[in-house]
Steps between C-alpha positions, in 0.01 A plus 500: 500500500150533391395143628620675813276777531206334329524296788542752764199695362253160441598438915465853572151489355385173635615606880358808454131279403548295812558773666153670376348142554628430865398864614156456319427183673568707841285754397224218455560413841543804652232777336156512711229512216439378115585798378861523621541133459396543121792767438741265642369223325509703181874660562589091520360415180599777292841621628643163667373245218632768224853518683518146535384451169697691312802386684450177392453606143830660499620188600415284236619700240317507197290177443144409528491428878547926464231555297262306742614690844469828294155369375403408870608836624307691227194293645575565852509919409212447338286286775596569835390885484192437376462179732619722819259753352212268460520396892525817634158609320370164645597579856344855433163376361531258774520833757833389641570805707898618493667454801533833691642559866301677762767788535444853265797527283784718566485862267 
């Protein structure tokens, strides 16, 4: 019984990941500036890898293949905000404008 729902929750979490991944890689596509682009990009690499990650982790149970995927994802929560953080100040100091329509917004 708890195989069972150790394995339910490590495929609940990795879905959920590729889920975060797969709508991250639309929002890549889809956004019109860096700026945008860079919160998609970061949403991908924090919430989708850490799903995926620690639905895999779950997975293998307690061995040293664990320990690594937890020590990747303790790398990736450390890195990608400050990487996402370091190319938005780029694009800024690089006077990338944000994208704004020509309309005045609604009140």
């Amino acid at each position: 019984m708890t195989d069972l729902v150790l394995d339910v929750l490590a495929w609940v979490l990795v879905g959920g990941g590729v889920f975060f991944v797969v709508v991250g890689a639309v929002g890549l596509v889809r956004m019109p500036d860096v700026y945008t682009r860079l919160h998609a990009a970061g949403m991908t690499d924090t919430v989708g890898a850490a799903g995926i990650l620690l639905g895999l982790a779950l997975e293998s149970g307690l061995t040293l293949v664990t320990a690594r995927l937890l020590l990747i994802l303790a790398f990736l929560l450390l890195t990608s905000p400050i990487g996402t953080h370091a190319l938005a100040r780029a694009a800024r100091a690089g006077r990338v404008e944000p994208y704004r329509t020509s309309e005045p917004p609604v009140a």
